[in-house]
Phi, psi and omega in degrees: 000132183275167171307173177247149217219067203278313192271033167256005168237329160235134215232170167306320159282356156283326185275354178272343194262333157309315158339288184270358163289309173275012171285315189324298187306326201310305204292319188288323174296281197312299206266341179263336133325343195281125183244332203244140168277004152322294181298344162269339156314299167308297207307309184308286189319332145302327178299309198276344182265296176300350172281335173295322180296322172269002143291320150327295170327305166319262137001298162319300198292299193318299175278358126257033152085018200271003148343106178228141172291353142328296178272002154265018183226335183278351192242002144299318199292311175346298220272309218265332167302279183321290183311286186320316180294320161291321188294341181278336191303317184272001181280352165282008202209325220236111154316298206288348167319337185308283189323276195320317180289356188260285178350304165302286221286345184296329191263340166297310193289325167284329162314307207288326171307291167322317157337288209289300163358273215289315162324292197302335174264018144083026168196177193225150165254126203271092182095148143272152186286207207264338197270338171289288201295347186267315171302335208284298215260319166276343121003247172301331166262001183270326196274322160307273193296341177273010157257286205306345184240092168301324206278014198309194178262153182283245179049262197300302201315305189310313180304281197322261182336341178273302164331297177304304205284347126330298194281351175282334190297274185326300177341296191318287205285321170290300186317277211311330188305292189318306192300318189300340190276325187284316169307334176283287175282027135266022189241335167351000000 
């Protein structure tokens, strides 16, 4: 059995992906509370201190070498909270939120599947990819204005949700291709 190791989990981007795990309730009280549009500022400017804590985070872990099998379960989980937690918030305000929420919950629940699949066969998919970070980011800026402008126009608001569920859409369909090569060459 190995020793416990307290500086292989805390290390700074575990304590920033902890950040932003307590950012979350913050962020949802801040936006569901919000009556003024001072108070949807706030709400944003937390939206924006945690994406900055996870870009940071990163950033960190890579360039001093601060990688951890932690921080590799913490700053998805961080990232996959955080995401749920806006869509339900804005799903208070946004009908059409409903598609991100079918969209999400369809590509999470099959990534962890597919993981744990691909796990039982002795591999992983090592990282995200360019197309996870890119739905990732168009994301968190479309789901930003529609906290920071409440009032937008529905239009615009429907185009910003028309956005996001396209780049979750791609994400969706490249990741299951990788995941099927992978799974295919594990029957090998």
């Amino acid at each position: 059995m190995s020793t416990y190791n307290r500086n292989k989990w805390v290390t700074i981007p575990n304590i920033l992906s902890c950040i932003r795990l307590l950012l979350v309730p913050l962020f949802v009280l801040t936006y569901l509370k919000s009556t003024e549009p001072i108070h949807y500022y706030y709400a944003a400017l937390l939206l924006l201190i945690s994406g900055l804590t996870d870009l940071l985070d990163g950033w960190i872990a890579r360039k001093y070498q601060q990688i951890s099998e932690v921080g590799k379960l913490l700053d998805p989980l961080a990232d996959k909270i955080t995401q749920a937690a806006i869509i339900f918030c804005l799903l208070t305000r946004y009908e059409w939120m409903w598609s991100i929420i079918l969209l999400f919950v369809a590509k999470e629940l099959f990534m962890g599947i597919c993981n744990l699949v691909l796990l039982r066969r002795g591999t992983k998919l090592d990282g995200a990819k360019w197309y996870g970070k890119l739905s990732t980011a168009v994301f968190y800026i479309c789901m930003f204005f529609l906290i920071a402008f409440p009032t937008i126009a529905t239009s615009q608001a429907i185009l910003l949700i028309s956005i996001t569920a396209f780049f979750l859409s791609l994400s969706f369909i490249l990741y299951g291709k990788i995941f099927i090569q992978m799974y295919q060459a594990t029957k090998r």
